[in-house]
C-alpha positions in Angstrom: -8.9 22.1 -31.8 -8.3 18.7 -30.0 -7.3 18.5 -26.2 -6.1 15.3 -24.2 -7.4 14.8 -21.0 -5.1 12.4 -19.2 -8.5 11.1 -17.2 -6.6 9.0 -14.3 -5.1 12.1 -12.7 -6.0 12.9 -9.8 -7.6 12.4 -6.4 -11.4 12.1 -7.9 -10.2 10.6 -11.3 -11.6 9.3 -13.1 -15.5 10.5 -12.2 -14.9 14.6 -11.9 -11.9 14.4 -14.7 -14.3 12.3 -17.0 -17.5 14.9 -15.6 -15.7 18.1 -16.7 -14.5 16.9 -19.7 -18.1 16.1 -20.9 -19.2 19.3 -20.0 -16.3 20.8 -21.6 -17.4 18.9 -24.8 -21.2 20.1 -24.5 -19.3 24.1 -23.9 -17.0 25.0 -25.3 -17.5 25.6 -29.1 -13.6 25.5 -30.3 -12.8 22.2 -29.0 -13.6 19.6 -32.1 -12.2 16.2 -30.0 -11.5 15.8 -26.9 -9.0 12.6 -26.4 -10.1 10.6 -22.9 -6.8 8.7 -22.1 -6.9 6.2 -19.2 -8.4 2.5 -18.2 -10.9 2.2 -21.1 -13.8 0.6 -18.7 -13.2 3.0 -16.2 -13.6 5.9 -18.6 -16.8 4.6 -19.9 -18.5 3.4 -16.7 -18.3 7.2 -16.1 -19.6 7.9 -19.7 -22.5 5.9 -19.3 -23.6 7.9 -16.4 -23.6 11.1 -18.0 -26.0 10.7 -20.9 -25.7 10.0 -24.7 -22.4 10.2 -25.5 -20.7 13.3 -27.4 -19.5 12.5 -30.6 -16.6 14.9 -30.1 -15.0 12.4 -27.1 -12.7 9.7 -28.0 -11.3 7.4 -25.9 -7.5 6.5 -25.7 -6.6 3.0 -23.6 -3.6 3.4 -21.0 -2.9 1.1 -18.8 -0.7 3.0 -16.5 -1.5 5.7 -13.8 1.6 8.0 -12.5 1.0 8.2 -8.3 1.6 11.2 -6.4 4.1 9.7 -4.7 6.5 8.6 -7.0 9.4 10.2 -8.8 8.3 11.8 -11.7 11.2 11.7 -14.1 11.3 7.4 -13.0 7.8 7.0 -13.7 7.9 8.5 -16.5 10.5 6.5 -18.2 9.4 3.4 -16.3 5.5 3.3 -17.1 5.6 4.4 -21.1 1.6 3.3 -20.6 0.6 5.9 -18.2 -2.3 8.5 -18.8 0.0 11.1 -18.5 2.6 9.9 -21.1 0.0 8.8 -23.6 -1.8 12.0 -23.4 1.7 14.3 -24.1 2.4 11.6 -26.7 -0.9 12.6 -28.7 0.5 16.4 -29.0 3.8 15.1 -29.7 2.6 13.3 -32.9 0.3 16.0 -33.6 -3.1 13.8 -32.9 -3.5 16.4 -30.2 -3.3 20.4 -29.8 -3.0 20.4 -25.3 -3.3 18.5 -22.6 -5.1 18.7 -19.8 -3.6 16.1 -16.6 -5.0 17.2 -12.8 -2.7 14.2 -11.8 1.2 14.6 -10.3 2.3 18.1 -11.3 6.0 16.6 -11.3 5.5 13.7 -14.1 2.9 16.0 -15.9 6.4 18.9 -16.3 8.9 15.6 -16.7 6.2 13.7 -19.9 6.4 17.0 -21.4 9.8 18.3 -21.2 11.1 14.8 -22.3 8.6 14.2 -25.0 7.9 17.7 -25.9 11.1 19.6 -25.1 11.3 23.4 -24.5 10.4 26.1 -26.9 12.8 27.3 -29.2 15.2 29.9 -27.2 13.5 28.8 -23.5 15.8 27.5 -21.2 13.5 26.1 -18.4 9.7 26.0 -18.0 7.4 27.8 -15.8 3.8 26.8 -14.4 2.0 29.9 -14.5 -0.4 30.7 -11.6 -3.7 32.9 -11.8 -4.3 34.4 -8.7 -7.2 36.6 -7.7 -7.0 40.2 -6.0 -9.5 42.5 -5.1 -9.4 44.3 -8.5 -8.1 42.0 -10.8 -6.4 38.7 -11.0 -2.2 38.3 -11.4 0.0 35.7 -12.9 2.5 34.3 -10.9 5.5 32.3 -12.3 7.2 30.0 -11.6 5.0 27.8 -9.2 6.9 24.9 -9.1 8.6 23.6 -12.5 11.8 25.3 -12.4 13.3 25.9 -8.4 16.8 27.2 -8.8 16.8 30.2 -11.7 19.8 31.8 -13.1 18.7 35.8 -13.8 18.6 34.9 -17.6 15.5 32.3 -16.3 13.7 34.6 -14.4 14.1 37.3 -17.6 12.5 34.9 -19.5 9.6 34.0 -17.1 8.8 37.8 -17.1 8.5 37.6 -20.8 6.2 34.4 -20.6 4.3 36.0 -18.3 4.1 39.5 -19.8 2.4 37.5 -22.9 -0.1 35.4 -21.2 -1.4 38.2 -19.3 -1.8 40.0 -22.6 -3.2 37.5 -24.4 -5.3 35.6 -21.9 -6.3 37.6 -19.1 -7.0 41.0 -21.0 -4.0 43.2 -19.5 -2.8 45.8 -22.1 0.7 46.7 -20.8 0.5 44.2 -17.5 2.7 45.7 -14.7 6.1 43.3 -13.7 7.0 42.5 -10.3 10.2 41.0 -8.9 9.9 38.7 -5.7 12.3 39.7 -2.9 12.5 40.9 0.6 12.3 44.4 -0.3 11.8 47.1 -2.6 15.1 48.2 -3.1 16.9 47.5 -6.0 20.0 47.0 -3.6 17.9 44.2 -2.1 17.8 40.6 -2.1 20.1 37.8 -3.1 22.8 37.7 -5.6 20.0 36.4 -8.5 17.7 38.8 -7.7 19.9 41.9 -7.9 21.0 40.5 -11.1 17.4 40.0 -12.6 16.3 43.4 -11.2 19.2 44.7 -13.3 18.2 42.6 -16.5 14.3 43.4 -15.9 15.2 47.2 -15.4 16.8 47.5 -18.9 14.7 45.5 -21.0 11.6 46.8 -23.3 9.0 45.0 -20.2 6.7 47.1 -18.1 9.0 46.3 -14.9 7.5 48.1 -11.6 10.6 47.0 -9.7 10.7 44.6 -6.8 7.9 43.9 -4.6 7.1 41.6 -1.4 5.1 39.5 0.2 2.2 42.5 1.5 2.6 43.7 -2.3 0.8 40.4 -3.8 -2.5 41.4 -3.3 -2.8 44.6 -3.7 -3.5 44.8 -7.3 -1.0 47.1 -8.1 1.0 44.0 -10.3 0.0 41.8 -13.2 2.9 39.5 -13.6 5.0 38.0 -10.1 8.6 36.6 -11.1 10.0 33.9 -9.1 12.2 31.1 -8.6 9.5 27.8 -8.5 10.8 26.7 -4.9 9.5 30.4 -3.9 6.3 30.0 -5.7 5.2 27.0 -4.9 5.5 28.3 -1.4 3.6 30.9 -2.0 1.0 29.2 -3.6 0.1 26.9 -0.7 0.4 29.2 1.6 -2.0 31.1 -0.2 -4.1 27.8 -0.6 -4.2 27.4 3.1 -5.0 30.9 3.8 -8.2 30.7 1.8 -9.5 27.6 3.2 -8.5 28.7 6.7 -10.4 31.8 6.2 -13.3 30.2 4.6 -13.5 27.9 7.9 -13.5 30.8 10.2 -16.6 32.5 8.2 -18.3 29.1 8.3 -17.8 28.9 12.5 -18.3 32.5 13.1 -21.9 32.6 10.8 -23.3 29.3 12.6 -22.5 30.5 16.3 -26.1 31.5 17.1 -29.1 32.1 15.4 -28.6 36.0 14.8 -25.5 35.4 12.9 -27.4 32.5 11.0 -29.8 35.0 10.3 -26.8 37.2 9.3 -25.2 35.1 7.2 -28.3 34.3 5.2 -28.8 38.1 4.2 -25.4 38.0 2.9 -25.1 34.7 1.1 -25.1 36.5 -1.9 -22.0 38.7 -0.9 -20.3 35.1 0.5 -21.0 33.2 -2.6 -19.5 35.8 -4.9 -16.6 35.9 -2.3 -16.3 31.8 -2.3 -16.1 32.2 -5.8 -13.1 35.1 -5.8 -11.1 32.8 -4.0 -11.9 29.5 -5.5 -8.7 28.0 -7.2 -10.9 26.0 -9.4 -12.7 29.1 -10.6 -9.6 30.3 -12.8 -9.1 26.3 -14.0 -5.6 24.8 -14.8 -2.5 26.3 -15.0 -0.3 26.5 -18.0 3.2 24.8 -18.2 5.0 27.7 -20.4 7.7 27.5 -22.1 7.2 24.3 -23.9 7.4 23.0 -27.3 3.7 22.5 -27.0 -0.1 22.8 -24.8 -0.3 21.6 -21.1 -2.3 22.7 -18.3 -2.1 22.0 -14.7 -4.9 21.2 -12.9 -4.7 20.9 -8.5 -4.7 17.7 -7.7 -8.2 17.7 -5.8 -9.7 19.0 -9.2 -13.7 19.0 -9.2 -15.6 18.3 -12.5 -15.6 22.1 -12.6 -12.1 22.4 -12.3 -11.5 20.0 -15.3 -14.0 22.1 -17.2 -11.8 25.1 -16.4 -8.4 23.3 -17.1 -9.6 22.4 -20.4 -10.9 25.8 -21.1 -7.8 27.3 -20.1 -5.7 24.6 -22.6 -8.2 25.8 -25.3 -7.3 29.7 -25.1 -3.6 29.0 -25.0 -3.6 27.3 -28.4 -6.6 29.7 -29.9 -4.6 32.7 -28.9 -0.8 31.1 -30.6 0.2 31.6 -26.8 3.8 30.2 -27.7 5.0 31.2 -30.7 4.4 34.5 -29.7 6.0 34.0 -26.3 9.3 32.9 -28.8 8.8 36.1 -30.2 9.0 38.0 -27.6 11.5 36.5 -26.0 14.2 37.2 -29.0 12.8 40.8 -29.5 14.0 41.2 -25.4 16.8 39.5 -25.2 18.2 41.0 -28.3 17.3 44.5 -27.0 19.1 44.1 -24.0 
């Protein structure tokens, strides 16, 4: 399969976009060519420190970069040259199965819902979230693309979801939870009661609604939501992991017992660093359109690339939307 890299996005772009996607190249057996697009001599300056050069890496000259601060849907429409453009371009014209962009989350949603439209039957895209539990990782969605739903959204974003946690993290019959402020059925606002009532007589494995204490429990596979919601979530949750892995760094280097301390558990803290590492679970997926993409946090490491690009890969090897179309009719006919 071939993946585009839009190699200008993001904060450490292009030396850790240009790093993973090397790496990814040199991995990961399914990707055949993997399209570079950005400032040509800026892509190869970075080449040329990473060794001979993969035959499987091409390299795609944009002279454009989309900046975190500007309007997505503009900049879009204004620079036609930007890496992210030129990267959704090359799946629009079929040069390219995914993309991969770690740049503005906004203008990486606007290239490909202008250029690449929503999948047949989808009315709005979600970025899905991987999350990590103590037993198992969830999905939540939506984390951003889509901030006011109508029930009929949310419906389909448990379907999405449903199907991606089948398909890509290993979840036979994954468990569907409803964001609200309560249990209840009876509670919530007007959308939610309306969803709950949608999710409750469809053919999906609903578990009803849950809140904010249920997220990591493990208990749910799939966390419905409105994107404003999410994308609260999700950097609260952010925050929340590097806060707490700031306290274990200040409480461990207090003295020289708990130095001693922390050294006979640096096993148990790495594997816990790891849990808890965003870029461990690599980019997210934009589902729900006609097309590839994957999300990668803005402050993407060459490690994060790697697992943006991986994570691109399996959504195309495992015909994520088609079958996500599928679905979607079987559900909404049944209901």
């Amino acid at each position: 399969m071939r993946i585009a890299v839009d190699a200008m996005g993001g904060d450490f772009a292009p030396r850790e976009i240009v790093a993973g996607a090397v790496r990814a190249a040199r991995e990961l057996e399914a990707v055949e060519v993997l399209h570079l697009v950005g400032d040509q001599a800026a892509i190869e300056k970075e080449l040329s420190r990473l060794g001979p050069l993969s035959p499987k890496i091409k390299i795609l000259h944009a002279s454009e970069v989309v900046g975190m601060d500007e309007s997505p849907a503009n900049a879009v429409r204004r620079k036609k040259d930007s890496s992210i453009a030129r990267s959704v371009d090359l799946v629009k014209i079929g040069e390219a199965d995914a993309v991969f962009s770690a740049g503005s989350t906004g203008a990486a949603v606007a290239s490909c819902q202008l250029k690449l439209r929503t999948a047949e039957g989808v009315i709005r895209p979600a970025i899905a979230t991987v999350f990590p539990s103590p037993t198992k990782p969830f999905l939540l969605l939506d984390a951003g693309a889509t901030p006011d739903c109508t029930p009929q959204i949310l419906r389909q974003f448990a379907v999405m979801g449903s199907v991606y946690s089948r398909e890509i993290l290993g979840v036979r019959q994954p468990r569907i939870g409803l964001m609200s402020i309560g249990e209840e059925d009876a509670k919530g606002n007007e959308t939610t009661k309306e969803t709950f009532s949608l999710l409750e007589r469809s053919p999906l494995n609903f578990a009803g609604n849950i809140e904010g204490h249920d997220l990591f429990e493990g208990e749910i596979d799939v966390v419905v939501c409105d994107g404003f919601t999410g994308n609260v979530i999700l950097k609260t949750a952010e925050s929340v992991g590097h806060a707490i892995s700031t306290w274990i760094k200040q409480e461990f280097t207090q003295n020289p017992v708990r130095i001693l301390g922390a050294l006979l558990l640096r096993g148990a803290l790495k594997s816990f660093k790891r849990k808890i590492n965003p870029e461990t679970y690599g980019g997210a997926p934009l589902l729900g359109i006609n097309g590839t993409c994957s999300i990668g946090h803005g402050s993407s490491s060459a490690y994060a690339a790697f697992n943006g690009i991986r994570v691109a890969a399996e959504a195309v090897a495992h015909n994520i939307n088609h079958l996500m179309v599928e679905e979607i009719k079987n559900v909404e006919a049944s209901s």
